[in-house]
C-alpha positions in Angstrom: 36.0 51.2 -19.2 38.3 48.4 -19.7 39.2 48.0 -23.7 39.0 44.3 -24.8 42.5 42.9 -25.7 44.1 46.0 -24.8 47.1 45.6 -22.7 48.1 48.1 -19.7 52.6 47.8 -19.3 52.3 49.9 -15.4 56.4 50.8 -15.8 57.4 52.1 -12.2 61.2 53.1 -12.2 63.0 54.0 -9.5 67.1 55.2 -10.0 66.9 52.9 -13.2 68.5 55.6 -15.4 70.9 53.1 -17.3 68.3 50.7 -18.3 64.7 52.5 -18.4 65.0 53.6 -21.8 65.7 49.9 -22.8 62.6 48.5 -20.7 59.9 51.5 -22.5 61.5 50.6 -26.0 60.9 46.9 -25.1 57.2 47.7 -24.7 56.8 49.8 -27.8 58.4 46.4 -29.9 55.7 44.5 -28.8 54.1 42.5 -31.4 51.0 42.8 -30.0 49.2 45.7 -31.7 46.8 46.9 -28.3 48.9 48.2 -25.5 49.2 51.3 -23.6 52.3 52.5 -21.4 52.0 54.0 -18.0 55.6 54.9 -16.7 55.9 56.0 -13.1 59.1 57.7 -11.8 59.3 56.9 -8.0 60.9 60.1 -7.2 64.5 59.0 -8.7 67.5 60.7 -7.3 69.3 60.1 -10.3 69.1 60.9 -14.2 65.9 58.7 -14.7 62.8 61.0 -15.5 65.3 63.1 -17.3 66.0 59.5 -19.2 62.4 58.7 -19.5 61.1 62.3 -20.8 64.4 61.9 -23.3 63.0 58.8 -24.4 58.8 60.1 -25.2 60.0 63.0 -26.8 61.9 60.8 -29.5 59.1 58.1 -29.4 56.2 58.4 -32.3 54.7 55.7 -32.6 51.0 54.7 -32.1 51.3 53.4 -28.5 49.3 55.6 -25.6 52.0 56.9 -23.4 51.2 58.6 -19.8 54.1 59.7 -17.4 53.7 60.0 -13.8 56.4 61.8 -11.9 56.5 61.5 -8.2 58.8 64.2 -6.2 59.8 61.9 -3.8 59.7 57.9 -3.5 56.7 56.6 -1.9 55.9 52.4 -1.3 55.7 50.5 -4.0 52.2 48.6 -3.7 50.4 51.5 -2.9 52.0 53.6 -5.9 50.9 50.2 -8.2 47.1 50.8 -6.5 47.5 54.5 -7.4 48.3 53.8 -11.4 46.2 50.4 -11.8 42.9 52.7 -10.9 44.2 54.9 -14.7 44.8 51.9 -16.6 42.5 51.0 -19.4 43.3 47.2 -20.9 41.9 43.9 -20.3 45.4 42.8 -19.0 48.2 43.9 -16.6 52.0 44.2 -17.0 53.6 45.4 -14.0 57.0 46.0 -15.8 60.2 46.8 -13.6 62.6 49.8 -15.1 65.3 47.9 -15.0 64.2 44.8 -17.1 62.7 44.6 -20.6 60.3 42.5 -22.7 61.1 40.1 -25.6 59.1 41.3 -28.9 56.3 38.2 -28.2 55.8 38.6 -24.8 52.1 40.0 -24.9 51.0 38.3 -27.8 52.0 34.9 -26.5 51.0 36.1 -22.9 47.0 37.1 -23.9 47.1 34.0 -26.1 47.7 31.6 -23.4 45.2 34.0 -21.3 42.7 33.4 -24.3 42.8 30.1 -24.3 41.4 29.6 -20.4 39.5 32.6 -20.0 39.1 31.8 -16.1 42.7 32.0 -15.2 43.7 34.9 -13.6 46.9 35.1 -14.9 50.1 33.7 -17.3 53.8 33.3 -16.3 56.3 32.3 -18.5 60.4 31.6 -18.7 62.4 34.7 -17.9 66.4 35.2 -19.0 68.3 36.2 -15.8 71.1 38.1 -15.7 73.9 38.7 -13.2 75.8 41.9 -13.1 79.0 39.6 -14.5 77.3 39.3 -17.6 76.5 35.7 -16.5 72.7 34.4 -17.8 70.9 31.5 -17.1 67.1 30.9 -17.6 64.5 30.7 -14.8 62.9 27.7 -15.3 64.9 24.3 -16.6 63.0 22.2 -19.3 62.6 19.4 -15.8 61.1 22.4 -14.4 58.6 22.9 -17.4 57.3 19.7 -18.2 55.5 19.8 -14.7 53.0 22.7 -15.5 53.3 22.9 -19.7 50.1 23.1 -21.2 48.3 22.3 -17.9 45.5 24.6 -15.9 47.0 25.3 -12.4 44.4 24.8 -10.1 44.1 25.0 -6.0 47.5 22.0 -6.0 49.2 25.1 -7.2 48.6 27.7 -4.0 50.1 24.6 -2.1 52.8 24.6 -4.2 53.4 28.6 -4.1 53.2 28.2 0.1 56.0 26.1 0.0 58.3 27.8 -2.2 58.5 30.4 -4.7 57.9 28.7 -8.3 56.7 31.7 -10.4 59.1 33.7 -12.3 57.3 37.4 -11.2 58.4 39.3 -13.6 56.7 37.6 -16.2 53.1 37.8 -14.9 50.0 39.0 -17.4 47.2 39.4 -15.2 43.6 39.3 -16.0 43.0 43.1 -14.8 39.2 42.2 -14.0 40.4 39.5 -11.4 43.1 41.4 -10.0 40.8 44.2 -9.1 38.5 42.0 -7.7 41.2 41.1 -4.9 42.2 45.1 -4.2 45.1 45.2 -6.2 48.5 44.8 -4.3 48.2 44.4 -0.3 49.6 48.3 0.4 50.4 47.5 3.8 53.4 45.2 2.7 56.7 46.2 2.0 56.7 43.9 -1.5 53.9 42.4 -3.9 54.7 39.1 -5.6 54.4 36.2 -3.1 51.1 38.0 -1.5 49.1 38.3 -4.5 50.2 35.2 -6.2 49.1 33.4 -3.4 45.6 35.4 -2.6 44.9 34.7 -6.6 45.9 31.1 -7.1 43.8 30.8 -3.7 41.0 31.4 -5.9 41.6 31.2 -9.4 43.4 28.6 -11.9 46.3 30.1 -13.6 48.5 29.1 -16.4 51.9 29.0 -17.9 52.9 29.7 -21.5 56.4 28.4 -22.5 58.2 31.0 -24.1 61.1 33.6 -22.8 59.1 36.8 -21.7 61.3 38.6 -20.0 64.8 39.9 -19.4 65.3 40.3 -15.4 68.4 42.0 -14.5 69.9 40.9 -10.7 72.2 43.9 -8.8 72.7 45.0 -5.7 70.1 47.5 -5.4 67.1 45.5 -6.6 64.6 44.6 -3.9 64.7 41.2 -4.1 68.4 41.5 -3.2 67.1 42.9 0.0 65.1 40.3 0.6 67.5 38.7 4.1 69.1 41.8 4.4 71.1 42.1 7.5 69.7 43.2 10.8 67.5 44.9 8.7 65.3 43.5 6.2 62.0 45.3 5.4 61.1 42.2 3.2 60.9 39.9 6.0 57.6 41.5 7.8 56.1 41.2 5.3 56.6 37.6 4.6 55.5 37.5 8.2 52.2 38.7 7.6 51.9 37.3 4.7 52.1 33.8 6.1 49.7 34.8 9.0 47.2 35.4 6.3 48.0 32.1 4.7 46.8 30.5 7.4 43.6 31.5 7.9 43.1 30.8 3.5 44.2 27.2 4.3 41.7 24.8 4.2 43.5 21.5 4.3 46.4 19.4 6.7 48.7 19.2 3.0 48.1 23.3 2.9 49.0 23.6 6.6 51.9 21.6 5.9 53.0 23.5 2.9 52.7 26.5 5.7 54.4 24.8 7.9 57.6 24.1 5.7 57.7 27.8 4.6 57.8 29.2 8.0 61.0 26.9 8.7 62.6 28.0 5.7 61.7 31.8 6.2 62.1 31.2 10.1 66.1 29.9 9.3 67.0 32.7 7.1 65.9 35.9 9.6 68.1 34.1 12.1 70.7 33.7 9.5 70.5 37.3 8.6 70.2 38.3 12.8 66.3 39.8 12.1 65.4 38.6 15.5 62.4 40.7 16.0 61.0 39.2 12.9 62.3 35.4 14.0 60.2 36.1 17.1 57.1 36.3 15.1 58.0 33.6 12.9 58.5 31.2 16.1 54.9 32.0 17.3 53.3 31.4 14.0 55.6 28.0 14.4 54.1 27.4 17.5 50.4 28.2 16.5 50.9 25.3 13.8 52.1 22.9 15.8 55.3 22.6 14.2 57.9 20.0 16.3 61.1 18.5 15.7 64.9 19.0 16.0 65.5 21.7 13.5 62.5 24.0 15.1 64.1 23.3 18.7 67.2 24.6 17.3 65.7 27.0 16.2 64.3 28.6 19.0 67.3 28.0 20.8 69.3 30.3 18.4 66.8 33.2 19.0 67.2 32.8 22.8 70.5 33.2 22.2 70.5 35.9 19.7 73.6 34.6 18.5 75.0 36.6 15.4 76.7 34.9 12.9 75.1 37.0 10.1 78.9 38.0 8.7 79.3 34.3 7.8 76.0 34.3 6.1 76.9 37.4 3.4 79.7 35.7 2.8 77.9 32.4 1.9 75.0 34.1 0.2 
């Protein structure tokens, strides 16, 4: 039974043992009053569980606390799957170890939610940190003005195709809509840019200005491993993911949009020398009827399998 207002924080950690006790206080601080806390270890080879168990033991508050404990790590979108089936509350955090929440986040985020009941979900402004200590914000005020106070509608799925926009991290979904689409896609190797784009296919979303979230950037987090070298378990998925963008499309602008994404994504496996992947992505290419110089090039490069991926570390 889903609980009206009630908000589920799904907290899946995963060798985060010098920042998960931060994330689950972050959740208890919450202003808003109904929340529960599911916290997943992904079978963590480090001090984590031992961190997280530390941390309940100490905690007595009010909030419903479960722990799941996995012996050994197991893919992400399926383990979300797994959890979302427990959760109770009318919205969805999907809350990374290794970040936290500002106190207002929930309140703000259901508000927002509240206020266009058919939007499937919020995203907000997130505070990004490097592992200097250098922060900047995700979105610039020139960045806000363009969807502050507006209803995202189907203009906003083209928008997703041709770039990421949404700061992930900071998503509230609408637990009711996200079931209705299956959850994550457990077949792919990372969640944000599929299921923002299968929702906003179908549902208006919205944005509620205010900093939600505090998103840590290191080495080891996945989006780090997103053009990883030779090797990248990201990129087949943004493969597929495209493929199934296509057949959603129902416009030229959308299939341009597409078109402008596989180029981009298409540039950056050769960069990285994934040329199994940039085989794929020059077939989808081809299927579009994408022309021009920079594809030519393009394919060119593959033939070649010329491997210049040292130069791109050091640019990137």
């Amino acid at each position: 039974m889903i609980n009206t207002d009630q908000v589920s924080v799904i907290c899946i950690a995963y060798n985060h043992e010098k920042w998960i006790e931060k994330a689950l206080e972050s959740v208890a601080q919450q202003d808003h009053s109904y929340k529960e806390l599911i916290i997943v270890d992904n079978g963590s080879a480090d001090h984590t569980l031992v961190n997280i168990r530390n941390w309940v033991a100490r905690y007595s508050g009010k909030l419903p606390i479960a722990v799941i404990a996995k012996p050994i790590s197991v893919p992400y979108c399926a383990l979300f799957n797994e959890v979302l089936k427990q959760a109770t509350g009318e919205f969805i955090v999907d809350l990374s170890g290794d970040d936290f929440l500002y106190p207002q986040h929930l309140s703000l985020s259901v508000a927002r939610l509240r206020q266009v009941p058919v939007a499937a979900f919020v995203f907000s402004n997130a505070t990004l940190s490097e592992e200097n200590g250098d922060q900047e914000m995700y979105y610039q005020d020139n960045d806000i003005s363009t969807f502050k106070d507006q209803v995202l509608g189907r203009e906003f799925y083209e928008v997703l195709i041709r770039k990421s926009f949404i700061s992930s991290p900071t998503v509230v979904f609408r637990s009711q809509m996200l079931r209705q689409e299956g959850g994550y896609d457990a077949s792919l190797s990372y969640e944000d840019f599929d299921i923002q784009i299968r929702l906003t296919s179908k549902y208006p979303v919205v944005f509620s200005d205010h900093i939600g979230i505090y998103k840590r950037k290191h080495a080891n987090s996945l989006s780090a491993q997103q053009y990883r070298r030779y090797r990248s378990v990201m990129l087949p998925s943004t493969l597929r993911i495209c493929e199934k963008i296509r057949d959603i499309n129902t416009s030229l602008t959308e299939k341009s949009a597409l078109k402008t994404r596989v180029i981009f994504e298409l540039k950056h496996a050769l960069w990285s020398a994934n040329f199994d992947v940039a085989q794929g992505f020059v077939a989808l290419a081809k299927e579009l009827e994408v022309e021009g110089v920079e594809f030519r090039l393009y394919r060119l490069w593959l033939w070649l399998k010329l491997d210049i991926s040292w130069l791109y570390v050091q640019l990137t």
